[in-house]
C-alpha positions as CSV (number, residue, x, y, z in Angstrom):
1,X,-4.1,-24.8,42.9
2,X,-6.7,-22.9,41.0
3,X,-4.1,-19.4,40.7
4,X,-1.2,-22.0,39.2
5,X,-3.9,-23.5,36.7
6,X,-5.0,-20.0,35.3
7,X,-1.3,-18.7,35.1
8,X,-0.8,-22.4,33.1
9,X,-3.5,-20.8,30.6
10,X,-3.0,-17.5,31.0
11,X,0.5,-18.2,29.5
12,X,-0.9,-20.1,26.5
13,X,-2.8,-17.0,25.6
14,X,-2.0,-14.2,23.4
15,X,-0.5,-11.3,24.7
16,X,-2.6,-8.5,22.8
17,X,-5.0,-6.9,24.8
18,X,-9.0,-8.4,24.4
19,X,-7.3,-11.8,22.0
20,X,-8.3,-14.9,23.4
21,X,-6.3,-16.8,20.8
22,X,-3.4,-19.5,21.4
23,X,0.0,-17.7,21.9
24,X,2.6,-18.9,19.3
25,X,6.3,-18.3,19.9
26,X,6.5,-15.3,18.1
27,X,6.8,-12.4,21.3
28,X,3.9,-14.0,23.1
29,X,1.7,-13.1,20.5
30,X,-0.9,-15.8,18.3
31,X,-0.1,-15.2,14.4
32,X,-2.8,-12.9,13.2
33,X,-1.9,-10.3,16.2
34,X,2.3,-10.5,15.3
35,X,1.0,-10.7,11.4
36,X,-0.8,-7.2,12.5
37,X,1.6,-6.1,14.5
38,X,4.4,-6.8,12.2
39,X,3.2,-5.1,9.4
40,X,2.7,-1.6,11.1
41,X,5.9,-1.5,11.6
42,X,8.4,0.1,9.1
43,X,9.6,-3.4,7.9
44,X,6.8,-4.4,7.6
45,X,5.4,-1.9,5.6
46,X,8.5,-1.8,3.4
47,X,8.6,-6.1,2.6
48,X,4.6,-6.0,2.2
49,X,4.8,-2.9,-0.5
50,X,7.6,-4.3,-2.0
51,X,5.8,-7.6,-2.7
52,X,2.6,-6.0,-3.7
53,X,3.9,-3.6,-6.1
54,X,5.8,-6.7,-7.6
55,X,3.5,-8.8,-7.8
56,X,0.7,-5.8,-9.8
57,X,3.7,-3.7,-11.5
58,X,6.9,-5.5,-11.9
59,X,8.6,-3.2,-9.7
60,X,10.4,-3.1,-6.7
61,X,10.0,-0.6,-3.6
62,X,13.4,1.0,-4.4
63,X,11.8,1.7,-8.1
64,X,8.9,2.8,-6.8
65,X,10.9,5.2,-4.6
66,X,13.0,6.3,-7.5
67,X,10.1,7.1,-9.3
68,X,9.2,9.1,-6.2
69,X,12.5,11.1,-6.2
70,X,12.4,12.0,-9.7
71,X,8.6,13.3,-9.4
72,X,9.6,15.4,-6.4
73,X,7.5,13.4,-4.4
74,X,4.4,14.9,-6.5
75,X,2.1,13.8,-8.9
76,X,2.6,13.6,-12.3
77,X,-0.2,15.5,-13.7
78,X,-1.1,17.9,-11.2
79,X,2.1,18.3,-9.2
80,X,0.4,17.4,-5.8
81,X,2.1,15.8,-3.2
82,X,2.5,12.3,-2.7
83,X,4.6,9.7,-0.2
84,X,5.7,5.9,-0.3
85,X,3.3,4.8,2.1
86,X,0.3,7.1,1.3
87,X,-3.2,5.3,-0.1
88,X,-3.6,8.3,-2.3
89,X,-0.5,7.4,-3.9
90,X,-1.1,5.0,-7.4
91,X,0.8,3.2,-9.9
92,X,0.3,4.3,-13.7
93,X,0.3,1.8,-15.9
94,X,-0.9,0.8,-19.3
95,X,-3.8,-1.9,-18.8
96,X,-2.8,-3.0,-22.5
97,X,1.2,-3.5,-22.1
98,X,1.0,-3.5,-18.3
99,X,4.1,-0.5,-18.5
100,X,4.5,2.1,-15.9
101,X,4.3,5.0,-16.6
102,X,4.8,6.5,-13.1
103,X,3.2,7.7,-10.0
104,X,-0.4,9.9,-9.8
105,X,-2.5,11.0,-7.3
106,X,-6.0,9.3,-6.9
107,X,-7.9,12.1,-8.4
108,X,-5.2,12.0,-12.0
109,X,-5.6,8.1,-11.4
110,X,-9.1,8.3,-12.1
111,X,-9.1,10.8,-14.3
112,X,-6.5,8.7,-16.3
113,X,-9.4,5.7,-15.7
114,X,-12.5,7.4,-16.3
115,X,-11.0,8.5,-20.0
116,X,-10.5,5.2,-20.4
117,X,-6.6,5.7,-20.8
118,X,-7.8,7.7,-24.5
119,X,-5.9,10.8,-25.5
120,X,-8.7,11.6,-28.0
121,X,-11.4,11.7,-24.6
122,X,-8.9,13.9,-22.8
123,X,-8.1,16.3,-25.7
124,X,-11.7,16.5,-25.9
125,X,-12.5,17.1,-22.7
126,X,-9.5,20.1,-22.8
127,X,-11.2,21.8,-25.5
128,X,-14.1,21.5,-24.0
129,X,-13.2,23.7,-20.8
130,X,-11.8,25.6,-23.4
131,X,-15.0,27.0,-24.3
């Protein structure tokens, strides 16, 4: 009787190796292992960008990848490359109108940051290399 009770709770349990958590209907998995599952997969990662760059920028993923297309999959400034799913991948935008202005690297991000989005600080900064 004891081998029937621990398959009984056995079964309740998540599937994912080391969870201890209550299986839920979704593939024998509890929520917070499918949420973790599902979102390293390619849908995933496609519906979660999509609804983050949304909800910051205004735009959708198939923006976001036209942006990429027309950039040649490279940054803006320094021609670097870049990819849809890549953290070093960022959004421009104007903190003041909130308008993109298209796709950097994380270095020209924080370049653009640091200057505090002032052409006067960046022109400065040219002519001062310049020297």
């Amino acid at each position: 009787m004891v081998d029937l009770e621990r398959a009984k709770i056995l079964n309740l349990l998540c599937g994912s190796e080391g969870c201890t958590n209550q299986r839920s209907s979704r593939l024998g998995l509890c929520s917070a292992c499918y949420q973790v599952q599902y979102r390293a997969s390619e849908t995933g990662k496609r519906v979660y960008k999509n609804q983050w760059l949304q909800k910051l920028y205004g735009i959708t993923i198939e923006d976001f990848e036209a942006m990429l297309e027309i950039q040649n999959h490279q940054c803006a400034i320094c021609n670097k490359d870049i990819s849809l799913y890549g953290n070093k991948t960022n959004v421009d935008h104007c903190h003041r109108t909130g308008i993109v202005r298209g796709l950097l690297c994380s270095s020209c991000n924080s370049l653009i940051a640091l200057a505090k989005e002032s052409k006067e600080i960046l022109l400065s900064a040219v002519s001062y290399l310049n020297l």
